[in-house]
N, CA, C and O of each residue as an XYZ file, in Angstrom:
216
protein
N       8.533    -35.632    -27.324
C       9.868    -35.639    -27.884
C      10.836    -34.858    -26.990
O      11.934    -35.400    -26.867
N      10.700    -33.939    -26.473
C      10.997    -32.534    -25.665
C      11.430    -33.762    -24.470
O      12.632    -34.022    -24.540
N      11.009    -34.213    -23.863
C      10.779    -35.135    -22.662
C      11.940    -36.480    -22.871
O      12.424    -36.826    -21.793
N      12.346    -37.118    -23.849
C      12.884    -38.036    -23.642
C      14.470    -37.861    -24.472
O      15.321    -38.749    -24.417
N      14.668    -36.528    -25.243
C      15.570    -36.382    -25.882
C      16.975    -35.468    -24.656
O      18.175    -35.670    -24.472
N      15.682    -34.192    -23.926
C      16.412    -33.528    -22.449
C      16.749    -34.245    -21.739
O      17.952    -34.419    -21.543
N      15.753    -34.961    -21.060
C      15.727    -35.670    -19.254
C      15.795    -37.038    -19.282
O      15.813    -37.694    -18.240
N      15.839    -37.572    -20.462
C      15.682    -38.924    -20.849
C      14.917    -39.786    -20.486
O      15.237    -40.958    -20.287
N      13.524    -39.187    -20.319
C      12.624    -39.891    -20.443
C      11.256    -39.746    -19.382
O      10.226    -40.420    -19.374
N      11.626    -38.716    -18.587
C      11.005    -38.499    -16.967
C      10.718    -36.889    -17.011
O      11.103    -36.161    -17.926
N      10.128    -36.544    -16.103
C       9.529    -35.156    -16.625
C       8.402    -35.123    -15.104
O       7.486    -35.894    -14.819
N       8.815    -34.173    -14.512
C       7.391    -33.684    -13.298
C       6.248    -33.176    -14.322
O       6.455    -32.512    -15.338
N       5.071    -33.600    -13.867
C       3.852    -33.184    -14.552
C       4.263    -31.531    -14.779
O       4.842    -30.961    -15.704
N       3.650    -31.015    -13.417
C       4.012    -29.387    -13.680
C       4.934    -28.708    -14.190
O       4.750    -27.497    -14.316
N       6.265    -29.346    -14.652
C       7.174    -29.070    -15.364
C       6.832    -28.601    -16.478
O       6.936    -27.434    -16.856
N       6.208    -29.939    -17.309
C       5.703    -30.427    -18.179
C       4.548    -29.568    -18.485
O       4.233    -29.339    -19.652
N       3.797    -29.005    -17.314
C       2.254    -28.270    -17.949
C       3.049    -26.885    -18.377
O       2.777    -26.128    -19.309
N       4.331    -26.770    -17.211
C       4.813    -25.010    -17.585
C       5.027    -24.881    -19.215
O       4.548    -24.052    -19.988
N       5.830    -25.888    -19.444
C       6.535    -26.113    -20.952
C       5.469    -26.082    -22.320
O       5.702    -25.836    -23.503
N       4.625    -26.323    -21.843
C       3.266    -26.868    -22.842
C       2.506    -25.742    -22.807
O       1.748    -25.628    -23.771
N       2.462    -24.562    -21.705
C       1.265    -23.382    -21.887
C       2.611    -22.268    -22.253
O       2.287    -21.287    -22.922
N       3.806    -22.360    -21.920
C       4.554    -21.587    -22.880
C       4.506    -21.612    -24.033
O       4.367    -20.571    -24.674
N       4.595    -22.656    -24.538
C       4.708    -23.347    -26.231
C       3.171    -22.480    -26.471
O       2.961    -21.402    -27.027
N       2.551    -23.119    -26.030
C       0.979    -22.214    -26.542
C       0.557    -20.830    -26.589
O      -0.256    -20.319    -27.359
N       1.285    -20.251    -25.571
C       1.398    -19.137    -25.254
C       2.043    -18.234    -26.460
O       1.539    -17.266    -27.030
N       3.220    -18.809    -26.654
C       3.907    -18.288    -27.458
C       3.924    -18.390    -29.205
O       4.678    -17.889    -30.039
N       2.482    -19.461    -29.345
C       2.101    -19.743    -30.826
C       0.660    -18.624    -30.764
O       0.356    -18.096    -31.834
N      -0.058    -18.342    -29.711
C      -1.393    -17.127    -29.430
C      -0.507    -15.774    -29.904
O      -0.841    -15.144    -30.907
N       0.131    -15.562    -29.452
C       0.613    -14.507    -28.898
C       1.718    -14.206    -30.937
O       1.784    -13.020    -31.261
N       2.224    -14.988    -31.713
C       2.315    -14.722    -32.581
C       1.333    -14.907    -34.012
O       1.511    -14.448    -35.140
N       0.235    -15.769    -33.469
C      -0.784    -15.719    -34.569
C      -2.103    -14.440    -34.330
O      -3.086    -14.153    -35.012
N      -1.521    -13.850    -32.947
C      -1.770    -12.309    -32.733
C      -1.294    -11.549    -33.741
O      -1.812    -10.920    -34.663
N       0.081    -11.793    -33.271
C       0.703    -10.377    -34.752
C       0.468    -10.522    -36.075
O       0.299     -9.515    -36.763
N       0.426    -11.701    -36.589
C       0.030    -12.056    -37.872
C      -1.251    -11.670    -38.265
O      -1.546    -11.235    -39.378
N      -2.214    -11.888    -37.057
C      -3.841    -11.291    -37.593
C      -3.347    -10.038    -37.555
O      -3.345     -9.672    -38.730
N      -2.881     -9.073    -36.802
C      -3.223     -7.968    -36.532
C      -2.507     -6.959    -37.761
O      -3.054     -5.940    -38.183
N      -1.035     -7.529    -38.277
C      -1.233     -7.490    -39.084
C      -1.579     -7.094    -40.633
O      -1.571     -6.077    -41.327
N      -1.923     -8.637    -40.787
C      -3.155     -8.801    -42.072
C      -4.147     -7.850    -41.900
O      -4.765     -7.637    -42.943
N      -4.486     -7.248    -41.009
C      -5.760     -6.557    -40.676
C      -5.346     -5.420    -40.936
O      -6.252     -4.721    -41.392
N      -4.178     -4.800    -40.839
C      -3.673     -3.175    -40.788
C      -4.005     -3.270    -42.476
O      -4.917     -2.723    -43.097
N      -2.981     -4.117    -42.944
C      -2.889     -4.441    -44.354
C      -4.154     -4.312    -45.210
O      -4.340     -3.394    -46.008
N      -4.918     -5.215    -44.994
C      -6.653     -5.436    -45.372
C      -7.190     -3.940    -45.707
O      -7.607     -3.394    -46.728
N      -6.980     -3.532    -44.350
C      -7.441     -2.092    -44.218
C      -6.716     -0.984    -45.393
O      -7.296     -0.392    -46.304
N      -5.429     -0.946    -45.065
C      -4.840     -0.029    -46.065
C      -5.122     -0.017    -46.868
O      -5.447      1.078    -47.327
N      -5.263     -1.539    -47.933
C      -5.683     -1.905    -49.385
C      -7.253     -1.461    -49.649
O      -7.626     -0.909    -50.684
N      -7.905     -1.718    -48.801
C      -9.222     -1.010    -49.086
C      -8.929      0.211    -49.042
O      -9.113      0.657    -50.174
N      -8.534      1.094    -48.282
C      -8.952      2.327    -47.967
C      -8.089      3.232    -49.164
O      -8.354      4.431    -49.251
N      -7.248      2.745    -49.910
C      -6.034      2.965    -50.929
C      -7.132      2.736    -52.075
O      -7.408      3.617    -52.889
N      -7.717      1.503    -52.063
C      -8.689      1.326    -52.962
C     -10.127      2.148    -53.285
O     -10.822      2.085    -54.300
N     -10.314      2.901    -52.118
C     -11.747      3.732    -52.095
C     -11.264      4.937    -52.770
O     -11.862      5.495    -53.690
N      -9.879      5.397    -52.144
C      -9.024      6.766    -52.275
C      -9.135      6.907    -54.484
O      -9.663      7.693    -55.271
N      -8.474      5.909    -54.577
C      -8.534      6.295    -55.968
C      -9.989      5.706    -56.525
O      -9.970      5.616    -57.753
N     -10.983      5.370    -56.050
C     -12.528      5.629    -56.949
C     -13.033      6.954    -56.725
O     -14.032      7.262    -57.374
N     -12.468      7.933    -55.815
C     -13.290      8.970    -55.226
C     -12.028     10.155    -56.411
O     -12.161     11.378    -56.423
């Protein structure tokens, strides 16, 4: 879609690979922060949760 809506229709491969490992890059790199996170979170709730059985 990216390809025929910009350049209308033409696109250098390597253009094309840069554009595609950015895009990926940049979906890793925020389903990073999201785990990491859920994980701080996870943690707190347990450890909040041990705090008041003790």
């Amino acid at each position: 879609m990216y390809v025929r809506t910009s350049i209308g229709g033409s696109m250098d491969s390597d253009d094309f690979q840069i554009i595609t490992e950015g895009y990926i890059l940049s979906k890793v790199i925020l389903g990073a922060i999201m785990f990491t996170v859920g994980l701080v979170s996870l943690c707190f709730c347990i450890y909040k949760l041990f705090k008041e059985f003790n």
